[in-house]
Each structure stands twice: as C-alpha cells, then as structure tokens.
N, CA, C and O atoms as a Tinker XYZ file with bonds, in Angstrom:
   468  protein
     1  N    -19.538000   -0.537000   25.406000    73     2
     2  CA   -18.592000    0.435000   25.903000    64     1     3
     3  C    -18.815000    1.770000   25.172000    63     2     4     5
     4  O    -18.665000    1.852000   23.953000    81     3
     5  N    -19.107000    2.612000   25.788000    73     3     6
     6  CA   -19.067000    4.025000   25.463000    64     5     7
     7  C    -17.428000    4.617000   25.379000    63     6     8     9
     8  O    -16.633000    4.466000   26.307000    81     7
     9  N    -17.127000    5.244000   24.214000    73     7    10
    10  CA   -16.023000    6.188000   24.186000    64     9    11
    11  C    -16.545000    7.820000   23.831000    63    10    12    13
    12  O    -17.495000    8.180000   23.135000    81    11
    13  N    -15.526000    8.649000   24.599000    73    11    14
    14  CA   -15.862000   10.192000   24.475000    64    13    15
    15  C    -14.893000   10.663000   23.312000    63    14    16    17
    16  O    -13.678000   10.624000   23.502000    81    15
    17  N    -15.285000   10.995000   22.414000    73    15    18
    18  CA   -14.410000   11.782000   21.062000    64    17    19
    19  C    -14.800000   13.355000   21.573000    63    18    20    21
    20  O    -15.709000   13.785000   22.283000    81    19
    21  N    -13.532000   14.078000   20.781000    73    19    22
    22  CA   -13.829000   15.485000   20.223000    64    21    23
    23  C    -14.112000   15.387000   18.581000    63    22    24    25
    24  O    -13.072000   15.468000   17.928000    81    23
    25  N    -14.870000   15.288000   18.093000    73    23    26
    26  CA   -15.407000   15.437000   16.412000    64    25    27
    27  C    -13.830000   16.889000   15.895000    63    26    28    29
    28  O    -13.379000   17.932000   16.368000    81    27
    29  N    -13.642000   16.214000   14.994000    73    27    30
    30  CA   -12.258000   17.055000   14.280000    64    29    31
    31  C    -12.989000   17.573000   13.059000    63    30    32    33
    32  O    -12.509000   18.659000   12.737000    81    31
    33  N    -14.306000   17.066000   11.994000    73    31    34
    34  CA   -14.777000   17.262000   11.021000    64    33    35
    35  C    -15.045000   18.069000   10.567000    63    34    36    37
    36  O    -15.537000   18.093000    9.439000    81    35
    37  N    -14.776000   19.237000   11.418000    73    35    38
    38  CA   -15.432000   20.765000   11.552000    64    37    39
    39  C    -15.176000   21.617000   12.664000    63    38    40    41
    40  O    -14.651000   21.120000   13.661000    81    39
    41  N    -15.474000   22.850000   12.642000    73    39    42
    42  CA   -15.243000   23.510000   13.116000    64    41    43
    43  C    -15.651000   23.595000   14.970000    63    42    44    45
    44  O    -15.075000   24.105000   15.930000    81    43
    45  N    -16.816000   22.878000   14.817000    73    43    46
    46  CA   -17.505000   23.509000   15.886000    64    45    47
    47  C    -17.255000   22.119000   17.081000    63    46    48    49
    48  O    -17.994000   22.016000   18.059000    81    47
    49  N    -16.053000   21.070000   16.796000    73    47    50
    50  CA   -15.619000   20.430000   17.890000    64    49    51
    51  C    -16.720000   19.960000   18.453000    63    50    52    53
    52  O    -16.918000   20.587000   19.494000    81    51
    53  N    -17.700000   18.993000   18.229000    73    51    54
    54  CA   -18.716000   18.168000   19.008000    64    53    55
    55  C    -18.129000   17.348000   20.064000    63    54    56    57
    56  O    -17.167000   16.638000   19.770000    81    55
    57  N    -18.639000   17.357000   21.394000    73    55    58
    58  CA   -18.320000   16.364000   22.060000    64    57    59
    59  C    -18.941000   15.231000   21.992000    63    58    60    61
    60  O    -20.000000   15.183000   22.618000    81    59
    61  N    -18.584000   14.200000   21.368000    73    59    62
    62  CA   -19.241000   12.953000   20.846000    64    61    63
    63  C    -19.445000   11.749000   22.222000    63    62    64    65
    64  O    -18.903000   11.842000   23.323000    81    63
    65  N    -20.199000   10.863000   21.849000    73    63    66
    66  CA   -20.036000    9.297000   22.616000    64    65    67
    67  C    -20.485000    8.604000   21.940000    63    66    68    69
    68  O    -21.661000    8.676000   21.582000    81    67
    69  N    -19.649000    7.708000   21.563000    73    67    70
    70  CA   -19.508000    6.533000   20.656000    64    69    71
    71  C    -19.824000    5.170000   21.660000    63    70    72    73
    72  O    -19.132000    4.746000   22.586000    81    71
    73  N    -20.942000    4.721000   21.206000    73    71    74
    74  CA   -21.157000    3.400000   21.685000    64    73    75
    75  C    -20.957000    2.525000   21.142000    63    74    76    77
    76  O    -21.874000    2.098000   20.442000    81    75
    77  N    -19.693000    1.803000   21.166000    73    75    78
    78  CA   -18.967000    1.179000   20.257000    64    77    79
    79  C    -19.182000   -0.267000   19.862000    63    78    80    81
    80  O    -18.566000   -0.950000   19.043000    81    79
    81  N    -20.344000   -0.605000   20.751000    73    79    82
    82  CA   -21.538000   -1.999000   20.619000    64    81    83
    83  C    -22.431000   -1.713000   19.800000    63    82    84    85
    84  O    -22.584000   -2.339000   18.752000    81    83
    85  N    -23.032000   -0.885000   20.101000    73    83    86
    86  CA   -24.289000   -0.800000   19.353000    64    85    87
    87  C    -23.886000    0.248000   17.705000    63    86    88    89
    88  O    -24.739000    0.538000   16.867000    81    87
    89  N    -22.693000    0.557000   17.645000    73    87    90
    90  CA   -22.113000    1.776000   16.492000    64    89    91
    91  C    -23.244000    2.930000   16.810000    63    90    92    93
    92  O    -24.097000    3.073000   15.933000    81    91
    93  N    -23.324000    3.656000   17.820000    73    91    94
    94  CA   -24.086000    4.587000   17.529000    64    93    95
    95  C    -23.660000    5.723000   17.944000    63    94    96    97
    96  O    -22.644000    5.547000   18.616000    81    95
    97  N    -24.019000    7.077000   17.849000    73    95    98
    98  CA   -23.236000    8.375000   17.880000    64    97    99
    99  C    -24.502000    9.277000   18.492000    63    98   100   101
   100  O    -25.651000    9.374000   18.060000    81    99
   101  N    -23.732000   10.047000   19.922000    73    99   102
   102  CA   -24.911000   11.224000   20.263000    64   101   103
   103  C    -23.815000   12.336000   20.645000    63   102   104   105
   104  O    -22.614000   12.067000   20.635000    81   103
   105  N    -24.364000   13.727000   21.017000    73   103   106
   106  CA   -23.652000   14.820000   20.574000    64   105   107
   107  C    -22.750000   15.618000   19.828000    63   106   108   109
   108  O    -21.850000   16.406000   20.119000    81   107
   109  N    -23.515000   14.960000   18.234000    73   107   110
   110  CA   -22.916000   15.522000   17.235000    64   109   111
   111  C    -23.871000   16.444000   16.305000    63   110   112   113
   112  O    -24.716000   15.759000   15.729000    81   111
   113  N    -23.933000   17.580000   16.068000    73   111   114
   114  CA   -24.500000   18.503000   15.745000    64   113   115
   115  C    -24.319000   18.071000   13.699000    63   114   116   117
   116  O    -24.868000   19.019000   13.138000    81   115
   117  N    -24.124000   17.701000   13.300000    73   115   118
   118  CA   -24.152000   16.903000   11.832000    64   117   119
   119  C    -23.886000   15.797000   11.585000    63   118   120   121
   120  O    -23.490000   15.125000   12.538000    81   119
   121  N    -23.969000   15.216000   10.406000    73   119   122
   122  CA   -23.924000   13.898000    9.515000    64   121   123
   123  C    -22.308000   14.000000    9.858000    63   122   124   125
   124  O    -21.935000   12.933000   10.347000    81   123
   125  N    -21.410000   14.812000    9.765000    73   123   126
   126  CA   -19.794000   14.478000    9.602000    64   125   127
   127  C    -19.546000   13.636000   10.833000    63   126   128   129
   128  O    -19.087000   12.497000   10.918000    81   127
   129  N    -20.103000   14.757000   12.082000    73   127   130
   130  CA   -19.796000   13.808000   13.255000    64   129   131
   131  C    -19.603000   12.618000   13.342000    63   130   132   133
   132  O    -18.537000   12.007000   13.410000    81   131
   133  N    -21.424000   11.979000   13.342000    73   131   134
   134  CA   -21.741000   10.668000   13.203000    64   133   135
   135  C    -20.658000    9.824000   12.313000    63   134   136   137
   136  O    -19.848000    9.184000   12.984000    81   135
   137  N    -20.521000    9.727000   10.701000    73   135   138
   138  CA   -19.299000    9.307000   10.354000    64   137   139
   139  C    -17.824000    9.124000   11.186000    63   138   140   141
   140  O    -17.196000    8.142000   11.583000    81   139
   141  N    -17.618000   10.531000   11.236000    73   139   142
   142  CA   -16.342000   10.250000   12.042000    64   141   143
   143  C    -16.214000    9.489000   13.580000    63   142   144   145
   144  O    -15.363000    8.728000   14.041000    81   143
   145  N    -17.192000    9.940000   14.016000    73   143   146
   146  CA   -16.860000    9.016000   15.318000    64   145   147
   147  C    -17.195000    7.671000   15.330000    63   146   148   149
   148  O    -16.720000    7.022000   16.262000    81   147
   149  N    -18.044000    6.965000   14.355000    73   147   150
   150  CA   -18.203000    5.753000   13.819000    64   149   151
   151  C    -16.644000    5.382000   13.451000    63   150   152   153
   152  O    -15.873000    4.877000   14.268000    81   151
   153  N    -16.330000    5.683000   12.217000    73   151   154
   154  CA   -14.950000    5.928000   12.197000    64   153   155
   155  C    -13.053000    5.301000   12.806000    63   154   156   157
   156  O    -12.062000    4.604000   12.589000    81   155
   157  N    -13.858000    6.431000   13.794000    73   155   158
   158  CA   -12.472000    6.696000   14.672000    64   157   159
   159  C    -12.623000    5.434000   15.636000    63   158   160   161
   160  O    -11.495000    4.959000   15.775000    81   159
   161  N    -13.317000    4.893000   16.168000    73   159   162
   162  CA   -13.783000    3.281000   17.118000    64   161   163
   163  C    -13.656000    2.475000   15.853000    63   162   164   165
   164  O    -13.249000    1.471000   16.439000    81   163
   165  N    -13.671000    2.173000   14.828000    73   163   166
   166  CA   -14.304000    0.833000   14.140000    64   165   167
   167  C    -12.676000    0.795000   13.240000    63   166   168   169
   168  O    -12.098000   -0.293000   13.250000    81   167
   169  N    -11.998000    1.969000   12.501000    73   167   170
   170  CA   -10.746000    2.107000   11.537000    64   169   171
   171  C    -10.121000    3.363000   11.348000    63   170   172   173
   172  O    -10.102000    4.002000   10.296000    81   171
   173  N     -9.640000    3.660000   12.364000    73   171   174
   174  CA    -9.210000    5.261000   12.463000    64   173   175
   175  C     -8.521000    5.488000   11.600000    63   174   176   177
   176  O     -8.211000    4.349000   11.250000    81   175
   177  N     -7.898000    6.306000   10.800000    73   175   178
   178  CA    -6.689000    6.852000    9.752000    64   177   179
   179  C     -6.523000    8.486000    9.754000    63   178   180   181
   180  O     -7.211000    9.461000   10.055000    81   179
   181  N     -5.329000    8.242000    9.288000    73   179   182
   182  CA    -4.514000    9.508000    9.399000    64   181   183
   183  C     -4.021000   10.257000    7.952000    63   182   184   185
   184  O     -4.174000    9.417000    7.065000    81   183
   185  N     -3.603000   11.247000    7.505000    73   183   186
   186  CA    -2.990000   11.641000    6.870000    64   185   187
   187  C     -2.254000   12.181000    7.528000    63   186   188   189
   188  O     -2.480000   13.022000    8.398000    81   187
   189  N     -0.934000   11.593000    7.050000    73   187   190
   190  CA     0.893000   11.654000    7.973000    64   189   191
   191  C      1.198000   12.866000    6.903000    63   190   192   193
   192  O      1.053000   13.036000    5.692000    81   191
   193  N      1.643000   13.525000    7.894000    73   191   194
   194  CA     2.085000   15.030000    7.128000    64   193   195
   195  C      4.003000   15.369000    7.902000    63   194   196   197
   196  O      4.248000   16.027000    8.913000    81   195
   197  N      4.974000   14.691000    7.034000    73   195   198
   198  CA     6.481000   15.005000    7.522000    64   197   199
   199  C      7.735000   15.684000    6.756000    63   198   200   201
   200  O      7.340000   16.687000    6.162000    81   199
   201  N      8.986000   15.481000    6.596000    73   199   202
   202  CA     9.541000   16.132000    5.800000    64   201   203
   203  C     10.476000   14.926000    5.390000    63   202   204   205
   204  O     10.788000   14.363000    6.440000    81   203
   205  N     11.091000   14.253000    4.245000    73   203   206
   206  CA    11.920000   13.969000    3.197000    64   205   207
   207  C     13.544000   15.123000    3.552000    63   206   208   209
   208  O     13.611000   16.337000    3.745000    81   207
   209  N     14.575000   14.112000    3.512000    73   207   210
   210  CA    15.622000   14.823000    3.162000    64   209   211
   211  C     15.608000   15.404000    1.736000    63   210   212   213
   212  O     14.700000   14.982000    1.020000    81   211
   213  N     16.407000   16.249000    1.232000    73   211   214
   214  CA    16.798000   16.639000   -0.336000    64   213   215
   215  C     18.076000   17.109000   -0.579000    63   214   216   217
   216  O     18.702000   18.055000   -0.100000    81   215
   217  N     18.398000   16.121000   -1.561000    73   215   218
   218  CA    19.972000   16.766000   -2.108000    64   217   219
   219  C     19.673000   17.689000   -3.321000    63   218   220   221
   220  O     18.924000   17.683000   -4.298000    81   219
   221  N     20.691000   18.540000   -2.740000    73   219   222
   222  CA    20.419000   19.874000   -4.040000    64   221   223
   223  C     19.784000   20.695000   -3.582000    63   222   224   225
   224  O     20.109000   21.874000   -3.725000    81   223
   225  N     18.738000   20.345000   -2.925000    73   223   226
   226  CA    17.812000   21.786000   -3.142000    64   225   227
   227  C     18.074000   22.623000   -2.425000    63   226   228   229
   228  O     19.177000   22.657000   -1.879000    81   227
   229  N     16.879000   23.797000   -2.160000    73   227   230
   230  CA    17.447000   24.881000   -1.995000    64   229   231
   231  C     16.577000   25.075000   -0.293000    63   230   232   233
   232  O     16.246000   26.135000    0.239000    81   231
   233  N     16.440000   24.015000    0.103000    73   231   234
   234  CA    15.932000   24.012000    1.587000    64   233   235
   235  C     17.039000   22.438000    2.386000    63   234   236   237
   236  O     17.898000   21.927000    1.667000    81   235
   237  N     16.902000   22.116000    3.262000    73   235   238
   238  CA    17.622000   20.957000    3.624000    64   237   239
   239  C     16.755000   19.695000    3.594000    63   238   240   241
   240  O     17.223000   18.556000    3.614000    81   239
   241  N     15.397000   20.006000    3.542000    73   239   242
   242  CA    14.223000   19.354000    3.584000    64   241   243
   243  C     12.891000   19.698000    2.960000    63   242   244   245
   244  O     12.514000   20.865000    3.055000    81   243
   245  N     12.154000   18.837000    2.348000    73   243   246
   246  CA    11.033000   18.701000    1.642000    64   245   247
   247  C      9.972000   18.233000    2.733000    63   246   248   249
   248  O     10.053000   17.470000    3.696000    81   247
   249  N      9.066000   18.908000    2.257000    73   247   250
   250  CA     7.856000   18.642000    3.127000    64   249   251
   251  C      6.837000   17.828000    2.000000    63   250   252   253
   252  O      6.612000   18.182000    0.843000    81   251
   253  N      6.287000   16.604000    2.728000    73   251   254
   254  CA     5.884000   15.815000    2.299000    64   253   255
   255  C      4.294000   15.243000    3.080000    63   254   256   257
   256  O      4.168000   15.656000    4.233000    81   255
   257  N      3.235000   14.443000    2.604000    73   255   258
   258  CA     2.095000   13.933000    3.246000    64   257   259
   259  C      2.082000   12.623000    2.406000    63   258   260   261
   260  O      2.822000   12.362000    1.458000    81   259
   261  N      0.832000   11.643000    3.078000    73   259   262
   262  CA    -0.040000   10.685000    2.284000    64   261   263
   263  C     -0.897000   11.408000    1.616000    63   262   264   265
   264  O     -1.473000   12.334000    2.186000    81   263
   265  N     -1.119000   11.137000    0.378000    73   263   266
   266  CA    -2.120000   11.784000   -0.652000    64   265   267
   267  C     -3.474000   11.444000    0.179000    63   266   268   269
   268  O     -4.138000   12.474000    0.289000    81   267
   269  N     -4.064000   10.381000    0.769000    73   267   270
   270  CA    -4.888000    9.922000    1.322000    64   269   271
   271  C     -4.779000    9.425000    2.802000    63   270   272   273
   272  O     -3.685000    9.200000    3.319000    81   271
   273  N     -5.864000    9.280000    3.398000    73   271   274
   274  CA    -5.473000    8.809000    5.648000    64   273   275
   275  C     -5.129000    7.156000    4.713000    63   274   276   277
   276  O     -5.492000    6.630000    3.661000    81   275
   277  N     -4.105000    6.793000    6.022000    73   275   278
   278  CA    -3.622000    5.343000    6.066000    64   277   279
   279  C     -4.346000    5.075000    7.181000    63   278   280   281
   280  O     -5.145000    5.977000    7.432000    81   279
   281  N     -4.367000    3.768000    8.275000    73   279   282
   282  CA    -4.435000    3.680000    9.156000    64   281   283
   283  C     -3.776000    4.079000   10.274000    63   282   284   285
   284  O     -2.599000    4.380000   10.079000    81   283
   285  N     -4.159000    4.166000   11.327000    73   283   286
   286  CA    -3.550000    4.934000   12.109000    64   285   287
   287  C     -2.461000    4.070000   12.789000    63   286   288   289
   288  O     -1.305000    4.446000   12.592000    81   287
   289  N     -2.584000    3.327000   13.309000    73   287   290
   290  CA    -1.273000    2.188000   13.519000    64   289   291
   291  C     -0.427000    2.179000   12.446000    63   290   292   293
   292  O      0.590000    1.582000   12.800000    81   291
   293  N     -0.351000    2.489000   11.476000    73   291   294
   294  CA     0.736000    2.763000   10.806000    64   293   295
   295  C      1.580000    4.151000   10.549000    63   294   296   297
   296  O      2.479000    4.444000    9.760000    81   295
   297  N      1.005000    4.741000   11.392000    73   295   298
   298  CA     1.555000    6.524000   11.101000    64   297   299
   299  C      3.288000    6.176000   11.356000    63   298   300   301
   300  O      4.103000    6.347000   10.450000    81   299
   301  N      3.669000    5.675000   12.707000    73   299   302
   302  CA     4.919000    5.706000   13.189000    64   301   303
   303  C      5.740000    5.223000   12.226000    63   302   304   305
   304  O      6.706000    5.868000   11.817000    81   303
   305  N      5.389000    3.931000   11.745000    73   303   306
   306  CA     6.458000    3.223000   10.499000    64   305   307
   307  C      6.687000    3.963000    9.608000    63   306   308   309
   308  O      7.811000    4.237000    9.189000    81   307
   309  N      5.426000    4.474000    9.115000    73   307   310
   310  CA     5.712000    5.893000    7.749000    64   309   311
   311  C      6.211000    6.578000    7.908000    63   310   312   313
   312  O      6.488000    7.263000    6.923000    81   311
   313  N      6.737000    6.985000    9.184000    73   311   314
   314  CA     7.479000    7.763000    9.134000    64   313   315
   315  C      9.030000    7.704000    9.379000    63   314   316   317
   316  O      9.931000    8.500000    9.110000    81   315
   317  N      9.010000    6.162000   10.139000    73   315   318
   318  CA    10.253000    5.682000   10.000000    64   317   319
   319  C     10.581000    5.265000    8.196000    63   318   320   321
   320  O     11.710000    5.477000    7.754000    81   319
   321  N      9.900000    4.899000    7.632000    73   319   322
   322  CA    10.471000    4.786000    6.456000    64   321   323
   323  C     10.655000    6.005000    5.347000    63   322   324   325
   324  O     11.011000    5.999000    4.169000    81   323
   325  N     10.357000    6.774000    6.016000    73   323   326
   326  CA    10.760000    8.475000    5.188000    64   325   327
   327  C     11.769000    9.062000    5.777000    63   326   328   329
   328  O     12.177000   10.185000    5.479000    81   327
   329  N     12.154000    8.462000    6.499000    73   327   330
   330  CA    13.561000    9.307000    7.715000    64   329   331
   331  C     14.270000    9.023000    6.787000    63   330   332   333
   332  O     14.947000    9.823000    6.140000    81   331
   333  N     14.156000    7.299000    6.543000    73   331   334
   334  CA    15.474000    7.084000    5.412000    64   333   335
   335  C     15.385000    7.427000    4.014000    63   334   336   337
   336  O     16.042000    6.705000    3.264000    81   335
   337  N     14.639000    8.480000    3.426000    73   335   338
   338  CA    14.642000    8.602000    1.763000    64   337   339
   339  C     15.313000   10.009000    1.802000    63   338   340   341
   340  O     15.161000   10.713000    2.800000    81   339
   341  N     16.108000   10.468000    0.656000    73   339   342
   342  CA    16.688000   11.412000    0.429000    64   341   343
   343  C     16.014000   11.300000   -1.015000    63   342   344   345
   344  O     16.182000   10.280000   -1.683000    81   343
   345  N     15.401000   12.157000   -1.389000    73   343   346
   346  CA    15.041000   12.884000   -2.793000    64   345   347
   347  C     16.193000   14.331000   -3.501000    63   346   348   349
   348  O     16.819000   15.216000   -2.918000    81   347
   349  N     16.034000   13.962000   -5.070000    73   347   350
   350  CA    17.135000   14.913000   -5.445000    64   349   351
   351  C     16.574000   15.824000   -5.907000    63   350   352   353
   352  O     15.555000   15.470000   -6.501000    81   351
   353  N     16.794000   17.086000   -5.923000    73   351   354
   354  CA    15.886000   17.890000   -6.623000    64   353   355
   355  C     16.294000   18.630000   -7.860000    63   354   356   357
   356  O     17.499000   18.879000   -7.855000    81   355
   357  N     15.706000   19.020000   -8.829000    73   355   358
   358  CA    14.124000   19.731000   -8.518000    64   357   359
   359  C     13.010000   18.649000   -7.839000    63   358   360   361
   360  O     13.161000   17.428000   -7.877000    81   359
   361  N     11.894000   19.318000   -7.227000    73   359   362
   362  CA    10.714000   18.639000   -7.117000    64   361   363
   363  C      9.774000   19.504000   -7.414000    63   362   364   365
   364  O      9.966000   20.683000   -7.114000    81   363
   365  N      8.511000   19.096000   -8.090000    73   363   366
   366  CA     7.343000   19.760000   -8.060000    64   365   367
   367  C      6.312000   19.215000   -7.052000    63   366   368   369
   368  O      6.242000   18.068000   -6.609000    81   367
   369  N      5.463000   20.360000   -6.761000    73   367   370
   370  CA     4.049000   19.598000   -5.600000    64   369   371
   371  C      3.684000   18.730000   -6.084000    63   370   372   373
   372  O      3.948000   18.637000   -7.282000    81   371
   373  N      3.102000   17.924000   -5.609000    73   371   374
   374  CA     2.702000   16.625000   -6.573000    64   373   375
   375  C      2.980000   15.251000   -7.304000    63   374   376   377
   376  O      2.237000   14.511000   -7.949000    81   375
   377  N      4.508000   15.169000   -6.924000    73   375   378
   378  CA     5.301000   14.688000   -7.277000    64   377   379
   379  C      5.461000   13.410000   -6.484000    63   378   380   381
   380  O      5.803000   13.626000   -5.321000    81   379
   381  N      5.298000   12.075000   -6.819000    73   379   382
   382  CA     5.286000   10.674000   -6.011000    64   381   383
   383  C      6.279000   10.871000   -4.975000    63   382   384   385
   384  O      7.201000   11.491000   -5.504000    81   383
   385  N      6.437000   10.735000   -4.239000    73   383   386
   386  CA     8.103000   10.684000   -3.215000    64   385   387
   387  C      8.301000    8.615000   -3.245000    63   386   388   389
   388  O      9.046000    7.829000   -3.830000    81   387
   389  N      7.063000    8.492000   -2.179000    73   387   390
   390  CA     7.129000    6.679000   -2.048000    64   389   391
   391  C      5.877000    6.596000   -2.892000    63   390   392   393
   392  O      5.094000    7.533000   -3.045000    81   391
   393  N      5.764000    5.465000   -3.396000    73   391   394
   394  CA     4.757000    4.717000   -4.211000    64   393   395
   395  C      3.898000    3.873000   -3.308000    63   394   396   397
   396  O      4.740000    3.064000   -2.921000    81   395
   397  N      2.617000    3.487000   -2.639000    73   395   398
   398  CA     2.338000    2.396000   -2.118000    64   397   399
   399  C      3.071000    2.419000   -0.648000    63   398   400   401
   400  O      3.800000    1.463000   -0.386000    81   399
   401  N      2.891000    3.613000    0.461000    73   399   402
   402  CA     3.775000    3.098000    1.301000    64   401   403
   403  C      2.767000    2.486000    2.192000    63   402   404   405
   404  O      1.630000    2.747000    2.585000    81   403
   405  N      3.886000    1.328000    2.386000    73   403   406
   406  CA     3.739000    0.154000    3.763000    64   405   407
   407  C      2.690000   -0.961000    3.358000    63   406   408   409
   408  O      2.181000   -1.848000    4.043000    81   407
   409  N      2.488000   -0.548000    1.683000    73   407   410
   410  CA     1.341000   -1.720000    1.491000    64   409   411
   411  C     -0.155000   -0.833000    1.478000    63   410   412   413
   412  O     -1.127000   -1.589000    1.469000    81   411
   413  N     -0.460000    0.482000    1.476000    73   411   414
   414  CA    -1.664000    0.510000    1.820000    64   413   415
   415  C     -2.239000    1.256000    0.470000    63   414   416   417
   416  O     -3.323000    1.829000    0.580000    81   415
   417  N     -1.748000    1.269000   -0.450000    73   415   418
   418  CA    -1.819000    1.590000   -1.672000    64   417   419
   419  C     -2.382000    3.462000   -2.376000    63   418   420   421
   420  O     -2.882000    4.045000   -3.339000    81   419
   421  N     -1.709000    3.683000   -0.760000    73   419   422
   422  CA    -1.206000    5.045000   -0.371000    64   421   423
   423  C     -0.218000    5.908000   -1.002000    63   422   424   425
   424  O      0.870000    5.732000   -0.452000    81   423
   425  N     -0.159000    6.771000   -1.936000    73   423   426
   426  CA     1.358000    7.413000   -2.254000    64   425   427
   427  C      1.828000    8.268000   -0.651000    63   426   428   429
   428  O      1.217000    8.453000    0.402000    81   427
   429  N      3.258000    8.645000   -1.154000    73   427   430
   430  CA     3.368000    9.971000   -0.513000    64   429   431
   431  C      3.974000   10.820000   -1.393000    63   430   432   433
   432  O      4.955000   10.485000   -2.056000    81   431
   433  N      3.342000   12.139000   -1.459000    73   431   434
   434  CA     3.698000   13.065000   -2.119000    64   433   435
   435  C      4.248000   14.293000   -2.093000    63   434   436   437
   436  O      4.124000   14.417000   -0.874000    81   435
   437  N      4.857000   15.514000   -2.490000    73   435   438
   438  CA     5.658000   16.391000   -1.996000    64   437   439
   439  C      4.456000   17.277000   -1.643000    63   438   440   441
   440  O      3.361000   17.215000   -2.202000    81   439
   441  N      4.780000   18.078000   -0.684000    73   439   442
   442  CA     3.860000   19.243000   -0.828000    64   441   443
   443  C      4.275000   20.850000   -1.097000    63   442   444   445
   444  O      3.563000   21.821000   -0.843000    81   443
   445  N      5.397000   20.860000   -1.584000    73   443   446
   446  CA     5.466000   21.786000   -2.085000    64   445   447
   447  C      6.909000   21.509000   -3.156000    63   446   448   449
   448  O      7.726000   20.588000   -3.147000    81   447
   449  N      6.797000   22.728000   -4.035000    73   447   450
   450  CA     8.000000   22.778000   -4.948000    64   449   451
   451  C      9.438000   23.563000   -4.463000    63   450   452   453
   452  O      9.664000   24.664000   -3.960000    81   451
   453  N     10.129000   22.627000   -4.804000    73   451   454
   454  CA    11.575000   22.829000   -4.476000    64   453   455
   455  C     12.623000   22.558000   -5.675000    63   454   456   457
   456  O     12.835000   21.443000   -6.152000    81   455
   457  N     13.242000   23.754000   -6.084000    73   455   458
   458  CA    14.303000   24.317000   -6.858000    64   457   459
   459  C     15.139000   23.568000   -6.446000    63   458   460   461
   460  O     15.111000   23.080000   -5.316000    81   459
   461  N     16.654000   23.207000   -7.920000    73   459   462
   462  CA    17.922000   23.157000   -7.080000    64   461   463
   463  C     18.568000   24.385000   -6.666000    63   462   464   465
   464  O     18.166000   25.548000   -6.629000    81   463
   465  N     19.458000   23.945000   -6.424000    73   463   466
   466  CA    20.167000   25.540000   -5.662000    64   465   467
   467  C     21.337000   25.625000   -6.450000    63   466   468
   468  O     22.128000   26.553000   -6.284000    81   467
C-alpha cells in the first residue's frame, strides 16, 4: 500500500509516497523526508502543545507542551488529562507540570514563565 504524506521536516513540504510494504520513500528532496515519512506509517508522534489552568497567576492559563513527541494516539488523552490540572504559581519555563504523562516517560513542561499576581 502506498500512502501520500506532505514531509513537515522542513521547509520545502515534499510530496512524499510511502510504500508502507516495502518501507520505502520517493519524492523527498533529503534524508529528513525519508525518516519522517518512514516514521509517520510505521509510529507517528506528536509534541502536544496546550494550556494548564493557574491559580494566582497573572494570566488565567499557562501554556504548556511534551518536552518530547508521544505517540500520536495518545495526543487526545493528554490532553484530557491536563484539562484537569490546575498549577499554582509562580512558574518558571521549564518547570515539570506532569511527570511521565500517560506512561510514556514523557514530561510536560511549562513553556513559559508566569508571575503571581
């Protein structure tokens, strides 16, 4: 089975086809391509990028990511399980929010710093 990707790795958007029998990759203008569209057919992942409630601070919400891509079947849960966390602040960037979420030995972390108010 052939699948058609757009390559995300870069700039220049390859239109890929992934032959997902044989793992092989044509219309990709670099090495990233090939990776990624290997990739995206065999263990796709994401880096979930959402926002954390915050008490105190000086926004109503913290913006938050996975330090690293999880799998992609798991984006939705991660994010159901951050709906429910309220963090207190201060926070600095960098700062653990969840430890290990969903098992994938993933943090999530703040992405930016937030004052109390």
């Amino acid at each position: 089975m052939v699948k058609e990707l757009i390559c995300i790795s870069c700039p220049m958007g390859c239109h890929l086809k992934v032959d997902t029998e044989k793992q092989t990759v044509t219309g990709n203008s670099c090495k990233r391509g090939e990776i990624y569209g290997i990739n995206e057919v065999t263990n796709p992942v994401r880096v979930v990028t959402t926002t954390v409630k915050i008490q105190g601070g000086s926004h109503a919400v913290l913006p938050v990511k996975t330090k690293s891509a999880i799998p992609k079947d798991l984006n939705f849960k991660c994010v159901e399980v951050l709906n429910e966390i309220t963090v207190k602040a201060p926070v600095k960037m960098g700062d653990i929010i969840v430890k290990d979420i969903l098992g994938t030995g993933v943090d999530v972390i703040a992405s930016r710093n937030m004052e109390e108010r």
